[in-house]
TIZALO-311782 format. One line per field, with one value per residue: residue number from 1; x negated, y, z negated of N, C-alpha, C in turn. Coordinates in nm, 4 decimals, padded with zeros to 6 digits. Atoms other than C-alpha are relative to their C-alpha. Layout:
BEGIN
i <- (NUM ...) .
nx <- (X ...) .
ny <- (Y ...) .
nz <- (Z ...) .
cax <- (X ...) .
cay <- (Y ...) .
caz <- (Z ...) .
cx <- (X ...) .
cy <- (Y ...) .
cz <- (Z ...) .
This chain:
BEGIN
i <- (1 2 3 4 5 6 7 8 9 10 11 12 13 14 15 16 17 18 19 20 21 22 23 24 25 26 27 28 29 30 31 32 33 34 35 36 37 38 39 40 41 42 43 44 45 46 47 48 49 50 51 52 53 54 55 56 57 58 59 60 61 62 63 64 65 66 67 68 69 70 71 72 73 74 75 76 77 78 79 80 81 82 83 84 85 86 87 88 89 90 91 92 93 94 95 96 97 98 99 100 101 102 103 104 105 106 107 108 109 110 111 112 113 114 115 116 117 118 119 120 121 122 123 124 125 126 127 128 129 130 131 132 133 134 135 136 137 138 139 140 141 142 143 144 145 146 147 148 149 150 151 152 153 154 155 156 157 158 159 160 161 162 163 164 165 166 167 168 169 170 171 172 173 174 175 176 177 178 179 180 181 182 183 184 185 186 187 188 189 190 191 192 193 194 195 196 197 198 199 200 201 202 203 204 205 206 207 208 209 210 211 212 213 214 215 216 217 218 219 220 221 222 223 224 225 226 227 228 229) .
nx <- (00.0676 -00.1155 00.0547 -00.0787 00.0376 -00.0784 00.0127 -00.0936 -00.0866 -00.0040 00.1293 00.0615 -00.0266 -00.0976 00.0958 00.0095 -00.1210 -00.0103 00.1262 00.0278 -00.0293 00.1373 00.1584 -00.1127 -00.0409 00.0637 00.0834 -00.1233 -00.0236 -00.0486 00.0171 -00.0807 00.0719 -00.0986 00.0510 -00.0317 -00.0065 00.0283 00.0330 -00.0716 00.0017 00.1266 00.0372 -00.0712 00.0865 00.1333 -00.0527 -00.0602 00.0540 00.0853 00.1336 00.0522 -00.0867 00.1035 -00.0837 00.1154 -00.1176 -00.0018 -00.0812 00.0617 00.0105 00.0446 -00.0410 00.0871 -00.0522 00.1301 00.1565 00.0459 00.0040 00.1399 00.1215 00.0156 00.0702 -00.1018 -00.0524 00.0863 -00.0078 00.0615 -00.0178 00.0256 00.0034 00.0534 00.0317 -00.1054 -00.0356 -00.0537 -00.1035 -00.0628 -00.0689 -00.0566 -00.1163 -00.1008 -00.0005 -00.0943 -00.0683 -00.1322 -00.0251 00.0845 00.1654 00.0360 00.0040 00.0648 00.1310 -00.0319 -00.0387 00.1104 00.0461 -00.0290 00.1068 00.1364 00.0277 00.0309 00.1073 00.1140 -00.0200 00.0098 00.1192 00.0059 -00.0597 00.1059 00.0900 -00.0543 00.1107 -00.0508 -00.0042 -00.0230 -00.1047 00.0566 00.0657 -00.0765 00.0401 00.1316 00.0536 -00.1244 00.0897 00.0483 -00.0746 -00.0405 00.0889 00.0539 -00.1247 -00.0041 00.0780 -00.0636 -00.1364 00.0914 00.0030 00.1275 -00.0553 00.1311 -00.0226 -00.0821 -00.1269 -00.0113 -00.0645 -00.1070 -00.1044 -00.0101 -00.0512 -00.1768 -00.0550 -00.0641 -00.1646 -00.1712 -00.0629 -00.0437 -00.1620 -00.0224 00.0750 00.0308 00.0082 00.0943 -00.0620 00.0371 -00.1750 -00.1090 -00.0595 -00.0145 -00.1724 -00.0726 00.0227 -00.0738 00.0570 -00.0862 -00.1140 00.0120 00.1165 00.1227 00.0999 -00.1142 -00.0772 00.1211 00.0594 00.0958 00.0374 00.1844 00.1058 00.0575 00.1038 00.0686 -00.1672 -00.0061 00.0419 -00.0936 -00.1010 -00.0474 00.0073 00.1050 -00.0466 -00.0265 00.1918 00.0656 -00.0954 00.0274 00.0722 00.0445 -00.0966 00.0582 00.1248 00.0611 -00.0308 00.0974 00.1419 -00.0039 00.0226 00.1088 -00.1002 00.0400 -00.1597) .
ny <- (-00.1299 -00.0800 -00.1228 -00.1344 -00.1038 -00.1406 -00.0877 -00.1322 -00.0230 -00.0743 -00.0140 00.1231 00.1800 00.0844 00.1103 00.1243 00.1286 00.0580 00.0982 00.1292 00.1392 00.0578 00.0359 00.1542 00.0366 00.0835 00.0793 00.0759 00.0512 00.0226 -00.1603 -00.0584 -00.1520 -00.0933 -00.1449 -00.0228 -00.1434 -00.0976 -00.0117 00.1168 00.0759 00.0860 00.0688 00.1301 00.1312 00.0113 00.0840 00.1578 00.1117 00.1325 -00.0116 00.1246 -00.0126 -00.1007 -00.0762 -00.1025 -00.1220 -00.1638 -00.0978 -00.1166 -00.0398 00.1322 00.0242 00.0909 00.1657 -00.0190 00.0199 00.1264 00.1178 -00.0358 00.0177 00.1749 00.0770 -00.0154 -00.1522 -00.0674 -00.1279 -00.0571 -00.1372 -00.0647 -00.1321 -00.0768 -00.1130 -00.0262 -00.1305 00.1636 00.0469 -00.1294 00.0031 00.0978 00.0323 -00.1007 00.0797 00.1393 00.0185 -00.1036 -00.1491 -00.1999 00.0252 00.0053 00.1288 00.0908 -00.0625 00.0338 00.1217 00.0193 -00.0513 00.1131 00.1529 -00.0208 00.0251 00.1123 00.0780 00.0369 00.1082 00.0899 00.0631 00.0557 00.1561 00.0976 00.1037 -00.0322 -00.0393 -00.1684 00.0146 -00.1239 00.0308 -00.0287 00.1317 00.0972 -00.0563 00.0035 00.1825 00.0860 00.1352 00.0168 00.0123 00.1195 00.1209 -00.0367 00.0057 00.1280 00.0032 -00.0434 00.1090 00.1424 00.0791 -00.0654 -00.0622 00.0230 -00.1750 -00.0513 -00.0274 -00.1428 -00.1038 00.0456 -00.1133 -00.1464 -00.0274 00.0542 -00.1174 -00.0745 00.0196 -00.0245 -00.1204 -00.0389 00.0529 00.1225 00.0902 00.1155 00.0846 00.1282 00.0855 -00.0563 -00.0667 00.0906 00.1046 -00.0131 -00.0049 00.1176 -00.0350 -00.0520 -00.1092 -00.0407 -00.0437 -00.1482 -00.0397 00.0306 -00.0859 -00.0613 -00.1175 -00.0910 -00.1013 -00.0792 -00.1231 00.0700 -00.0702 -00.1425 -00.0945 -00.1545 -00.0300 -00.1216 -00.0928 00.0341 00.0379 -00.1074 -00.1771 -00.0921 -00.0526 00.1173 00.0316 -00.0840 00.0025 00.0950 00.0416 -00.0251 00.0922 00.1034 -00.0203 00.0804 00.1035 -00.0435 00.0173 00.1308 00.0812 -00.0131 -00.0004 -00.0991 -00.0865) .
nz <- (-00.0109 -00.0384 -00.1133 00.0312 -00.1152 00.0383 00.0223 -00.0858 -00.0748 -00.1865 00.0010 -00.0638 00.0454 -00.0787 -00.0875 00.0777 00.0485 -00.0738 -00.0181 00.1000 -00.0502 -00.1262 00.0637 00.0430 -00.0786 -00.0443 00.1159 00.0122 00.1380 00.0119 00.1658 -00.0411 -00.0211 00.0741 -00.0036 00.1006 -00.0857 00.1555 00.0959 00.0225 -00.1069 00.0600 00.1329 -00.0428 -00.0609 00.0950 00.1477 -00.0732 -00.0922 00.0405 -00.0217 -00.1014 -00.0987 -00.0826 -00.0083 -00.0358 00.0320 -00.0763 00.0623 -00.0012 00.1728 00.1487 00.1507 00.1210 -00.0283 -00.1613 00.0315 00.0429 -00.1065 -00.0919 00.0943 -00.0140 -00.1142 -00.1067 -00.0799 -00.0678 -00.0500 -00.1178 00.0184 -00.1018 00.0026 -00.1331 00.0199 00.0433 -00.1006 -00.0980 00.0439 00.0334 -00.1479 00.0276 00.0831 -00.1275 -00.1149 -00.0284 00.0753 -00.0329 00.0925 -00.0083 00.0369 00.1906 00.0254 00.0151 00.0930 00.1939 00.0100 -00.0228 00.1299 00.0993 -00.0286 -00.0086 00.1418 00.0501 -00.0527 00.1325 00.0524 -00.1155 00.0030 00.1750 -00.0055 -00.0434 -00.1000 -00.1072 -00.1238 -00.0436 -00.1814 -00.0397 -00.1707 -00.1235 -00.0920 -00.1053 -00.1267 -00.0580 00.1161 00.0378 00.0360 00.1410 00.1344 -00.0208 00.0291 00.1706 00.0402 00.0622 00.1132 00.1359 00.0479 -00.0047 -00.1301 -00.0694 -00.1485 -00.1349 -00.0444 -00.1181 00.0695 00.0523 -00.1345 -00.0817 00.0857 -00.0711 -00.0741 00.0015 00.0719 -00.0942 -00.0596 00.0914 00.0271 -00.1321 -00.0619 -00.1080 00.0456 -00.1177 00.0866 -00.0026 00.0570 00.1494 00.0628 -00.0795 00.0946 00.1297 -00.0153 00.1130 00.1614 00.0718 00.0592 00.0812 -00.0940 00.0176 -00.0267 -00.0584 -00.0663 -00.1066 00.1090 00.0762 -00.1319 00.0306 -00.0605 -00.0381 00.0897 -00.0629 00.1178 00.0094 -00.0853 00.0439 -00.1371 -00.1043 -00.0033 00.0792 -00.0864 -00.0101 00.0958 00.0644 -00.0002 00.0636 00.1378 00.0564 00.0220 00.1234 00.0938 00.0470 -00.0555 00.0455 -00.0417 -00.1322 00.0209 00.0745 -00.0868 -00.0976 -00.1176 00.0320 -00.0742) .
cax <- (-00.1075 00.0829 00.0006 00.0306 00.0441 00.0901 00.0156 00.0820 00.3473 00.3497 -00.0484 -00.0727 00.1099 00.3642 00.0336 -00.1082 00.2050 00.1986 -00.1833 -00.1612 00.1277 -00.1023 -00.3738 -00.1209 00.0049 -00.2857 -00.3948 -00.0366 00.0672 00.3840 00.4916 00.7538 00.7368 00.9071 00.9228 01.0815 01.1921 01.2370 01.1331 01.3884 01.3962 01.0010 01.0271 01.3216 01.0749 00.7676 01.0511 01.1211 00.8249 00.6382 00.2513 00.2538 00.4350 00.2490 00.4073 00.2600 00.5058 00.5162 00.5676 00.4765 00.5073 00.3286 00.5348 00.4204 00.5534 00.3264 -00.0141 00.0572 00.1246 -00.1674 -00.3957 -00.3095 -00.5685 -00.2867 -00.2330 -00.4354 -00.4021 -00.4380 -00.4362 -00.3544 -00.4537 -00.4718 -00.5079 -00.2420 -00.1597 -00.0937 00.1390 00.3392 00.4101 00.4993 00.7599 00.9235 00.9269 01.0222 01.2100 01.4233 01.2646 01.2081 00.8643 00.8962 01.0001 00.7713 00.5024 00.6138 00.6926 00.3152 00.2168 00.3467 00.1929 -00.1248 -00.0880 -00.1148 -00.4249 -00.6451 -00.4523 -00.4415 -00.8125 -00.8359 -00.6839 -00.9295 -01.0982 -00.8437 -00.9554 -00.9035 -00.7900 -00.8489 -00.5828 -00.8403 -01.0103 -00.6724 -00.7947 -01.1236 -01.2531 -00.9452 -01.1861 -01.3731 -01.1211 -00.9443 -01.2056 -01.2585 -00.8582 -00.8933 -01.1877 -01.0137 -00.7069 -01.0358 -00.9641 -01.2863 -01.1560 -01.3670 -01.4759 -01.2296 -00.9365 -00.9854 -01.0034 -00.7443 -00.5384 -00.6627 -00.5369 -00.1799 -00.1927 -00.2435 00.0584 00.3003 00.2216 00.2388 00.5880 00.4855 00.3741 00.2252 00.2923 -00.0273 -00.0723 -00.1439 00.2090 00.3668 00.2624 00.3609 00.7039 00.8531 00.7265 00.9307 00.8896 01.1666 01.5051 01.5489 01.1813 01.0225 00.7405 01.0179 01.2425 00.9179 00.8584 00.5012 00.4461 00.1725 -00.1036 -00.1993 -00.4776 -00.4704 -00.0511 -00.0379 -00.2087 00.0514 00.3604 00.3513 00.3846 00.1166 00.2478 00.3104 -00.0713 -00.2160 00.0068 -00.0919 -00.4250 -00.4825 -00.2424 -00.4466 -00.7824 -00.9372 -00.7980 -00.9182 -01.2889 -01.2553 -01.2103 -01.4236 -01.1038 -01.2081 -00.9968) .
cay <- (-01.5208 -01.1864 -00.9020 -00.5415 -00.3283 00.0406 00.3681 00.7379 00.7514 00.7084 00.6604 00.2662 -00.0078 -00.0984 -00.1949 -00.3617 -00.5711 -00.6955 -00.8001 -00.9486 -01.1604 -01.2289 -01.3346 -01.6024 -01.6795 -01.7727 -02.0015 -02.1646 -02.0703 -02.0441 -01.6503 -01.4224 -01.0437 -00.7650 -00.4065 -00.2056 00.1429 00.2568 00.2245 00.0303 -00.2182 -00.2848 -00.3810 -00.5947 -00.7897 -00.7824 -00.8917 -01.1907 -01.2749 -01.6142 -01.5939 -01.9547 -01.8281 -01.6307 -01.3035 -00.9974 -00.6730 -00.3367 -00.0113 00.3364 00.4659 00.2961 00.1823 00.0736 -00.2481 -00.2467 -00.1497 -00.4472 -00.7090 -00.5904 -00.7035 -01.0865 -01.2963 -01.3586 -00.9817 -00.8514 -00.4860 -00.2745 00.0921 00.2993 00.6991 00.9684 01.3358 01.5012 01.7654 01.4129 01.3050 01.6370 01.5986 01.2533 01.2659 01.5680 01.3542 01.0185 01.0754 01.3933 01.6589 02.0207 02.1323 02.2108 01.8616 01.7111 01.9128 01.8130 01.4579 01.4464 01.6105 01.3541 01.0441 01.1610 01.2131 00.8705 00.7931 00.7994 00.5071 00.2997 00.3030 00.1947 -00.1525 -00.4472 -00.5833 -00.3138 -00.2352 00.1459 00.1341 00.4935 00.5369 00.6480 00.2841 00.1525 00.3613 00.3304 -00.0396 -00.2218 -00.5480 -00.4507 -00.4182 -00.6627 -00.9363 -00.7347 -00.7432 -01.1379 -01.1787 -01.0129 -01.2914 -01.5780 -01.6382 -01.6117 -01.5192 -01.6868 -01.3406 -01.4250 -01.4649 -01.1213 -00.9748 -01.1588 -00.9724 -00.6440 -00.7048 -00.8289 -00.5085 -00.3123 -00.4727 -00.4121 -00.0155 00.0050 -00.1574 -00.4616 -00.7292 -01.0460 -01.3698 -01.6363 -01.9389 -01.8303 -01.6606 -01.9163 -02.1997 -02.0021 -01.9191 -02.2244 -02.0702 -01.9563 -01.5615 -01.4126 -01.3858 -01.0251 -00.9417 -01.0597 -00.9280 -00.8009 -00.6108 -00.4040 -00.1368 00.0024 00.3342 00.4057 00.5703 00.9766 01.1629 01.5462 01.4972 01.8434 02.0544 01.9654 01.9255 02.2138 02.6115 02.8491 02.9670 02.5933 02.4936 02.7639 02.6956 02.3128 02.3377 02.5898 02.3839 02.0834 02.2543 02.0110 01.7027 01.8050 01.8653 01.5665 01.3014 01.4916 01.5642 01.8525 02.2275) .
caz <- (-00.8598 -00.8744 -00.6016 -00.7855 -00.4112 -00.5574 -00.5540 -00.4012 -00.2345 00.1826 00.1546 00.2802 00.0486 00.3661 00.5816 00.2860 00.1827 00.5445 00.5511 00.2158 00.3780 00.6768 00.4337 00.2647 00.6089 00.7276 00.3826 00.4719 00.1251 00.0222 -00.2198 -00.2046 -00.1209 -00.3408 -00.2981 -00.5640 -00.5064 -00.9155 -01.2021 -01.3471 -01.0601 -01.1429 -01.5131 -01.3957 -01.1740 -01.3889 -01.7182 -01.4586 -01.2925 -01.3202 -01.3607 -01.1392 -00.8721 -00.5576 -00.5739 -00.3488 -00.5663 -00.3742 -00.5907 -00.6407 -00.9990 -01.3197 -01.6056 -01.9178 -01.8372 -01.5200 -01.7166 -01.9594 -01.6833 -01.5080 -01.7849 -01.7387 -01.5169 -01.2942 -01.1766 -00.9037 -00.8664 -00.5424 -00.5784 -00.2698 -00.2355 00.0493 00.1013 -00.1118 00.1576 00.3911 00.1141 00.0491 00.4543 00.4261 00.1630 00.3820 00.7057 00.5624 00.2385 00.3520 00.1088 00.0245 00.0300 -00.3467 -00.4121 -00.2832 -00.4281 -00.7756 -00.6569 -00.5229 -00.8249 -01.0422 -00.8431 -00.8642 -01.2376 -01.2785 -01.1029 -01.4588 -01.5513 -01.2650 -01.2396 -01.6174 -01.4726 -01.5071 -01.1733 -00.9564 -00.6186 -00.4895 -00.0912 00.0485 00.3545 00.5685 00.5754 00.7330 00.9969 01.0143 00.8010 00.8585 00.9223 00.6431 00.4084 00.5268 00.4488 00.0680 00.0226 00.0507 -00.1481 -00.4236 -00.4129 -00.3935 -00.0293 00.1853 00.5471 00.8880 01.0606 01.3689 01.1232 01.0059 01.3164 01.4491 01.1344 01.2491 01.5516 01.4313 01.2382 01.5579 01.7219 01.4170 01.3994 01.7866 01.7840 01.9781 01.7798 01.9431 01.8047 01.7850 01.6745 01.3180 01.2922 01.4781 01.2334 00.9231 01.0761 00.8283 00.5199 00.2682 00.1976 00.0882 00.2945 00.2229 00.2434 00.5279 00.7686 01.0139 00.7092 00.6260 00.9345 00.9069 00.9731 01.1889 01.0449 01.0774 00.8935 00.8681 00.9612 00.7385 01.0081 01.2136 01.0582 00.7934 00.8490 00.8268 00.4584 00.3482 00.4731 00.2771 -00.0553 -00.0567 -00.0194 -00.2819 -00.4805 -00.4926 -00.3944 -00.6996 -00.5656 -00.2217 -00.3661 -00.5967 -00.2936 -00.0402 00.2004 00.3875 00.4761) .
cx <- (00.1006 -00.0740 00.0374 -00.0408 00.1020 -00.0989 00.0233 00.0614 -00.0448 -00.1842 -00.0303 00.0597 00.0853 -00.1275 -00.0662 00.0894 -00.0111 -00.1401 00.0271 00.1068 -00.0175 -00.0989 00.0666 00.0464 -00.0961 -00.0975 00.1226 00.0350 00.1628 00.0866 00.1240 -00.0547 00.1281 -00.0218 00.1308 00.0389 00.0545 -00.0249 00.0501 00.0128 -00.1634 00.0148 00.1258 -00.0820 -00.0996 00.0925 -00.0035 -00.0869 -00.1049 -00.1680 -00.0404 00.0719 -00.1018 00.1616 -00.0352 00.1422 -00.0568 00.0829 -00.1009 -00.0225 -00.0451 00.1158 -00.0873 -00.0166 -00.1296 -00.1359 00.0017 00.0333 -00.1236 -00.1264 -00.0169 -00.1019 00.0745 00.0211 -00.1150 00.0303 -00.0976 00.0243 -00.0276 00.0098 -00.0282 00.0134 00.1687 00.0774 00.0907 00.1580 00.1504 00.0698 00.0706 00.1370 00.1181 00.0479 00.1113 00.1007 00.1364 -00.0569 -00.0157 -00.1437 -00.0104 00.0025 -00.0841 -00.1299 00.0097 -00.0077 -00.2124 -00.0746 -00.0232 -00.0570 -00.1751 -00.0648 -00.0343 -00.1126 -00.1112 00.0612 00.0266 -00.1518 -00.0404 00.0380 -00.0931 00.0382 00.1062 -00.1202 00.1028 -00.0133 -00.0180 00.0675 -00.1000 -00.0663 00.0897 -00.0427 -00.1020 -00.0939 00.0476 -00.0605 -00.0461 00.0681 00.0760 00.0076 00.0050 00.1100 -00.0097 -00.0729 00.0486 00.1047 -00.0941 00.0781 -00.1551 00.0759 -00.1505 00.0415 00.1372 00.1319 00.0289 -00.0233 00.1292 00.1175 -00.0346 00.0959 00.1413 00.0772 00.0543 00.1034 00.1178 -00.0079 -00.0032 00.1236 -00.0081 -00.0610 00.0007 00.0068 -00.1501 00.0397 -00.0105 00.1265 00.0799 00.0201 00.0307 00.1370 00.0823 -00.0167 00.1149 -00.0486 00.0759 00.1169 -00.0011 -00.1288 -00.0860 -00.0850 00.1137 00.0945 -00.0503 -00.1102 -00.1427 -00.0167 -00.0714 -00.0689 -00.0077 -00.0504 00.0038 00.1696 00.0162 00.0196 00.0783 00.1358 00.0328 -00.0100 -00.1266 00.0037 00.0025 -00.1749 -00.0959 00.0772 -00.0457 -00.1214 -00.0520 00.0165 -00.1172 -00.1577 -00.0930 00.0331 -00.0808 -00.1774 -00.0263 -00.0395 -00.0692 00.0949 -00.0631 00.0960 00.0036) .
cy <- (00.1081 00.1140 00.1545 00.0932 00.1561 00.1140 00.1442 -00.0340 -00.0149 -00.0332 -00.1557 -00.0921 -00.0792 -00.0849 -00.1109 -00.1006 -00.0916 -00.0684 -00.0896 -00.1184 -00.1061 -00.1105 -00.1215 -00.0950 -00.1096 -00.1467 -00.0985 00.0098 00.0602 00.1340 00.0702 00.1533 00.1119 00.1541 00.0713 00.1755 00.0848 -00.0852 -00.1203 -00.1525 -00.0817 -00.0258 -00.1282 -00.0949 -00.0556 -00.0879 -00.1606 -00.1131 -00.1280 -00.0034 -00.1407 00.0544 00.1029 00.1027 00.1643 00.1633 00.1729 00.1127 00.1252 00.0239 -00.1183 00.0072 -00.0464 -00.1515 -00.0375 -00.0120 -00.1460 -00.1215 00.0269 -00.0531 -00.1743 -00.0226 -00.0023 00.0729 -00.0160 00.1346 00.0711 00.1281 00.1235 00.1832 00.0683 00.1344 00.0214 00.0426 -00.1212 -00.0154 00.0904 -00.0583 -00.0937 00.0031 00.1037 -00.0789 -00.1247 -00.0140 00.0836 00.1033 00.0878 00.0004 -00.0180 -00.1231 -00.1288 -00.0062 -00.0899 -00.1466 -00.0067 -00.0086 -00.1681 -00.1555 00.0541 00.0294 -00.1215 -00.0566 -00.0707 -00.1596 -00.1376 -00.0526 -00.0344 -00.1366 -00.0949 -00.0800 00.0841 00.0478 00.1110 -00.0502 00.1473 00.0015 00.0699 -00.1055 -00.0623 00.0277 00.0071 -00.0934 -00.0559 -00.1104 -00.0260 -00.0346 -00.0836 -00.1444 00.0543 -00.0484 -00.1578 -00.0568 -00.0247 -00.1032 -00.1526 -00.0740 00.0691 -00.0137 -00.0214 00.2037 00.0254 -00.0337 00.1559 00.0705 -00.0162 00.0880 00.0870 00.0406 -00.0045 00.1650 00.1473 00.0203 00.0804 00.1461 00.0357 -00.0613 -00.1317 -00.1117 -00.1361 -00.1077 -00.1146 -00.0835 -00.0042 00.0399 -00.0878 -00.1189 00.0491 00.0706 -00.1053 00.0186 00.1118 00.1403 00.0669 00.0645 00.1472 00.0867 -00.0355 00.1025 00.0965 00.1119 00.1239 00.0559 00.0417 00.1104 00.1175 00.1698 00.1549 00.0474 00.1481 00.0743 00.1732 00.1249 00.0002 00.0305 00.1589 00.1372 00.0348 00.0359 -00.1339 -00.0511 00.0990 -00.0409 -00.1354 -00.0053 00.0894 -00.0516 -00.0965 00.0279 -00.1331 -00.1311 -00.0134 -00.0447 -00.1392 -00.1390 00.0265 00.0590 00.1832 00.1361 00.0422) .
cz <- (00.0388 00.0339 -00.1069 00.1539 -00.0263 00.0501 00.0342 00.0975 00.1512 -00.0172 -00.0042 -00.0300 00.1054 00.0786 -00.0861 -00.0109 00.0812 00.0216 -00.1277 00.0775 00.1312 -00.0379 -00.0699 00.1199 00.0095 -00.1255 00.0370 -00.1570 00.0009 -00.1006 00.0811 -00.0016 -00.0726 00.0048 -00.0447 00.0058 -00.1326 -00.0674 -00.0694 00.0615 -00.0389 -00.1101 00.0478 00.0309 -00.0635 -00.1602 00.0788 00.0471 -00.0871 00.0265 00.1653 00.0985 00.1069 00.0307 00.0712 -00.0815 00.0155 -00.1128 00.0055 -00.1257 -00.0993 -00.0749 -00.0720 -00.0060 00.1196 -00.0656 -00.0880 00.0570 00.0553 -00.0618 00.0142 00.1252 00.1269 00.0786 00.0925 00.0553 00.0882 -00.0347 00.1557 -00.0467 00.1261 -00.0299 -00.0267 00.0940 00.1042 -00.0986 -00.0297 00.1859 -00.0123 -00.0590 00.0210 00.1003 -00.1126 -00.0988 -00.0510 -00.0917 00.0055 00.0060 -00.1315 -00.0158 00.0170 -00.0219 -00.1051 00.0252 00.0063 -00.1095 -00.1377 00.0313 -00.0774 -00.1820 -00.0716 00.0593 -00.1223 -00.0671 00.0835 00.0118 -00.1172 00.0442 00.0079 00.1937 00.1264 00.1258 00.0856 00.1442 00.0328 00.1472 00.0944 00.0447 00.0850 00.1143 00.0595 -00.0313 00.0399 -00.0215 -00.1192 -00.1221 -00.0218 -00.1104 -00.1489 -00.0344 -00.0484 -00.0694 -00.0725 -00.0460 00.0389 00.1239 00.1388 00.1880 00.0854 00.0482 00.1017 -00.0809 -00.0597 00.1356 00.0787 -00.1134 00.0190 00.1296 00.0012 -00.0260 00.0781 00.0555 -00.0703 -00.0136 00.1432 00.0421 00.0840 -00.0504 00.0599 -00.1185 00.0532 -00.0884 -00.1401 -00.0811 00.0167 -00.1064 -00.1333 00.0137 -00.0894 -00.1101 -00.0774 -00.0174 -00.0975 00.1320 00.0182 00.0163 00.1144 00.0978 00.0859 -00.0521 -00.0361 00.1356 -00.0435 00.0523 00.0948 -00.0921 00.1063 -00.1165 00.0674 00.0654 -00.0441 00.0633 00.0732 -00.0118 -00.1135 00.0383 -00.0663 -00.1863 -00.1057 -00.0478 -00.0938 -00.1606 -00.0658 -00.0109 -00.1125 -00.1425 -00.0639 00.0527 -00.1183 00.0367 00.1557 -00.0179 -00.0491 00.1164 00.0844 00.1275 00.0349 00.0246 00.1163) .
């Protein structure tokens, strides 16, 4: 089974990546973890990868290559989204840019949403459930990869999840016996910081001139999801 964990930019796939390899952990299974940072780099993995193989692959941008892997049984695509205005901040803060830049960059994720939800059997995450579902979604996330999750295993991954974006993560015995599993040298839970979560960062982080510019910007994206000004 192969993980697709994509979508806008900065708007959730690091906390996902780490529950899905929670949600393997705790099955004791056995997958590697890939996260892909262009374009090029994903058709590489997708030319390479093995349908039998458990594979959870972290990216942002579609390729073409991407929608027709996605179509096999095998795939399971996740699709993460959050308030544009959020992501515009974001990609200032963590990726060093201009505002312009990361207008346009924003811009351009979000262009691809019509074809993302075109993907058979995907399942849309909105970054405000990390914050406010997590249980819930949790339990849906493993569903979706035909693992049914006891309730106190899914809370017990809420709570892991707490640890890892408060910097202090607690080991149980859940982590402890899946310390021997193969993940991927270069990838593991520890390589892959999570961020912690903030809704409405915008308000905060942008000027008076900026805040007024993005939300007229994307005022239909805004209305569209319900986000409010």
């Amino acid at each position: 089974m192969i993980i697709f964990n994509f979508g806008i930019p900065n708007s959730g796939t690091d906390w996902s990546q780490a529950v899905f390899q929670k949600i393997w952990q705790h099955q004791s299974f056995e997958f590697r973890s890939e996260k892909t940072t262009s374009m090029e780099e994903l058709n590489q993995v997708i030319g390479s990868m093995n349908v039998e193989e458990r594979l959870i692959l972290q990216f942002d941008f579609l390729t073409q290559e991407a929608i027709a892997a996605a179509q096999q049984d095998a795939v399971r695509p996740f699709y993460h989204y959050r308030d544009p205005r959020d992501v515009v901040c974001a990609e200032m803060e963590y990726r060093d840019m201009t505002f312009a830049d990361a207008v346009d960059q924003t811009v351009a994720a979000y262009q691809e949403i019509h074809h993302a939800l075109c993907l058979p059997g995907i399942m849309v995450i909105p970054y405000e459930h990390l914050l406010c579902n997590a249980e819930g979604l949790i339990f849906q996330m493993a569903t979706k990869l035909g693992v049914l999750l006891k309730l106190a295993d899914v809370a017990a991954i809420a709570e892991e999840m707490k640890d890892l974006l408060s910097g202090s993560p607690t080991v149980n015995s859940a982590q402890a016996s899946s310390q021997a599993l193969r993940i991927d040298a270069e990838h593991t839970e520890e390589s892959a910081p999570v961020h912690s979560l903030h809704i409405g960062k915008w308000r905060e982080r942008l000027s008076q001139s900026e805040q007024a510019m993005v939300t007229r910007f994307f005022k239909p994206l805004v209305t569209q999801f319900g986000y409010g000004e």
